[in-house]
Structure formats: C-alpha cells, structure tokens
C-alpha angles and dihedrals in degrees: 000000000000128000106257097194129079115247093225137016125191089294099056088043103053088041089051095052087040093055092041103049078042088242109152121197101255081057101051084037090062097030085064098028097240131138107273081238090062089065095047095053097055097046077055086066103263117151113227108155112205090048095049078055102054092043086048088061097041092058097035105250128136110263098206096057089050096053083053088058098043086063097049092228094136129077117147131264107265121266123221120166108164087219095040108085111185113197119202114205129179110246101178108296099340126082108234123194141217126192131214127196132172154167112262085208115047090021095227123157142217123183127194116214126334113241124181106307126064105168090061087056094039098050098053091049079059102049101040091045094241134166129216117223101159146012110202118185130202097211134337091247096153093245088055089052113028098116100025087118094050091043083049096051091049094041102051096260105291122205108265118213126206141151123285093236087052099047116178140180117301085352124150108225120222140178131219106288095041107148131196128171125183112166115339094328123104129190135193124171132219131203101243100174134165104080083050126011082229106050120157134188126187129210128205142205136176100055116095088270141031118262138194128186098207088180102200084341094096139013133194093274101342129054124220124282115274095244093158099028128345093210097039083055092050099039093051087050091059102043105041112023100029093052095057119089132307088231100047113117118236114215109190132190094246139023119008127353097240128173126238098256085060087052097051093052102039107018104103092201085075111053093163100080 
C-alpha cells in the first residue's frame, strides 16, 4: 500500500516559509502591494500566478518548481524495492507512514516509526516469517508513535531507538552518527532537526538502492514545517539529505516515497539546484 496523494501543495509551501521567515499576511500583502485577501486567497489554495510568483521571491522559493506545484503537474516516479514496505494509517485526518525494511537472508526486521495501525504491520511480519529486531523513530510526534506499545507487545518487545533530546519510555537513546548492521543491511542516523529538536534520518545501505527514512524532514515536494526552527529545518535538509544520491530513495512520514534527484528538481524549498 503506498500513499497516492501529495502532503502539500502551493498553499502549504508558501504558509510553511511564511511562518517560518515570521511573515504574516498583512506583511507580504503590503510588502507587494496587493489586497490582504489576495493573500489569502492564495494561502486557500487559489492559483494566481504572478502572485505565487512574487510570494515565491519574497520567501526565497523557486518559483518554477511552485508553480509546478500550483498546477498539480508533479507527482513522483513510483517506488518499488522488493525488501522497502511502506504502511499507510489514518491520524485523524492525515495520512501518517511507517517504513519496514529487512535481510532476505537472516529475516531480520527494522521499522521506522509506528504510526496508527499495528495489525497491518504485524500481519505481514507473520506472513512473510519475519523477525523484529528495532523499532527506530524519527521523531516522537504523536502520529509517528501512536501504536508503538501495541507494535512492541506483538512483536516480542523489540529494542526502540530514538534521539537523546526526545526521550521516551524503555527507549534507547542515540546520537547522529549512531550505526547498526544485521545481514547485508547497514543503518546511520543523522540529526535532522528543525520540524522536531529530535529529528532523525536514517540512511541505508545494502539494498539495491540507498534509502533514507527522513521521517516530517522532507516531503515530496515540500519539507515539514519548522516548528522548531525554520533554518535549522532548511539547512539540515541541505546538508544531509540533499547531499546524498540522486538515486537514493526518500521515504517521508507523510505523503510518496520520492529520490533526491526528484527533490532537487521539483522541491521549491531549494531553489539552488
């Protein structure tokens, strides 16, 4: 099962940098001498283009790859690994995903964040005679985390792994640069703060591509909102998600599973490439 809808669209983009950079709507309404409706209109999810344009330069997106997005002509390529699950759970009224990824040989299993339902994830486990060995989390957001408990008490209690500064229950508590190995696969972390203090993507090799679980880091064309810090958001991005390869797979807490390459050419927060 893969989500089949985009996480944001303009409208979320352009309210995330202006929340970010702390610009309200009266303010980028007088800065480009437009109606305050305009903007509002816009942030609604109306598609004007030389407005979206001139907001686009104000916050620093590209304004290219947000009109692309304002007419909804993007969606990335489709994503099939045989050893990469991707789960799909109701929160509410988003749509919140968890990740599992294991050795063919040994059948050992890692899972990325628990989302809402545990008898999806527990059922496959069972059918494909898998073993859990850990359960990493991006970040303890309650959607990413919901049925943890319940995935632990199917699963035999697996060791959870989570950063220092987002300590939780019976968690074991790691910093960036943290390494595991079981089979052929291979897993570091990476402190990817600024939507949460405790961000964490994970990069991994030994599958027959490289994959990162970026958790609310990066969207498909979006990243999460800098609830923590807006810069710190953007410049961990850059520097350790965008730098990976252009092939690497980007598996996200919400919305497609995308690559680099994709995000550098359609991703609006990154306007240099």
């Amino acid at each position: 099962m893969s989500d089949s809808c985009l996480e944001d669209f303009h409208e979320d983009i352009l309210s995330k940098a202006m929340h970010g950079l702390r610009i309200g709507k009266k303010e980028m309404a007088q800065c480009l001498g437009f109606e305050k409706s305009k903007i509002e209109a816009i942030l609604n999810g109306v598609v004007d283009e030389t407005l979206i344009c001139e907001m686009a330069s104000k916050l620093k997106l590209d304004k290219s790859k947000l009109l692309r997005s304002a007419s909804k002509e993007w969606f990335p390529a489709p994503v099939e690994l045989f050893d990469l699950r991707q789960f799909n759970s109701l929160y509410g009224d988003m749509i919140v995903n968890s990740y599992l990824i294991w050795d063919k040989t040994t059948r050992k299993t890692w899972i990325f964040d628990a989302g809402v339902d545990a008898n999806s994830v527990s059922q496959f486990l069972e059918h494909e005679t898998l073993t859990l060995d850990s359960i990493f989390l991006t970040h303890t957001h309650r959607d990413h985390v919901f049925c943890l408990d319940e995935i632990k008490e199917h699963t035999g209690n697996p060791k959870v792994y989570t950063h220092s500064s987002e300590p939780i229950k019976d968690s074991i508590l790691i910093e960036e640069g943290f390494s595991m190995s079981t089979g052929r696969l291979s897993l570091k972390a990476f402190h990817t703060h600024g939507h949460s203090v405790g961000g964490i993507t994970y990069v991994i090799d030994g599958l027959e591509l490289p994959v990162a679980i970026v958790g609310d880091a990066l969207f498909a064309g979006s990243m999460g909102g800098g609830m923590v810090s807006y810069q710190d958001a953007l410049r961990t991005n850059r520097e350790k998600i965008m730098t990976l390869p252009d092939e690497t797979i980007l598996c996200p807490g919400h919305g497609p599973m995308t690559t680099v390459g994709e995000e550098k050419k359609y991703n609006p927060f990154f306007p240099e490439f």
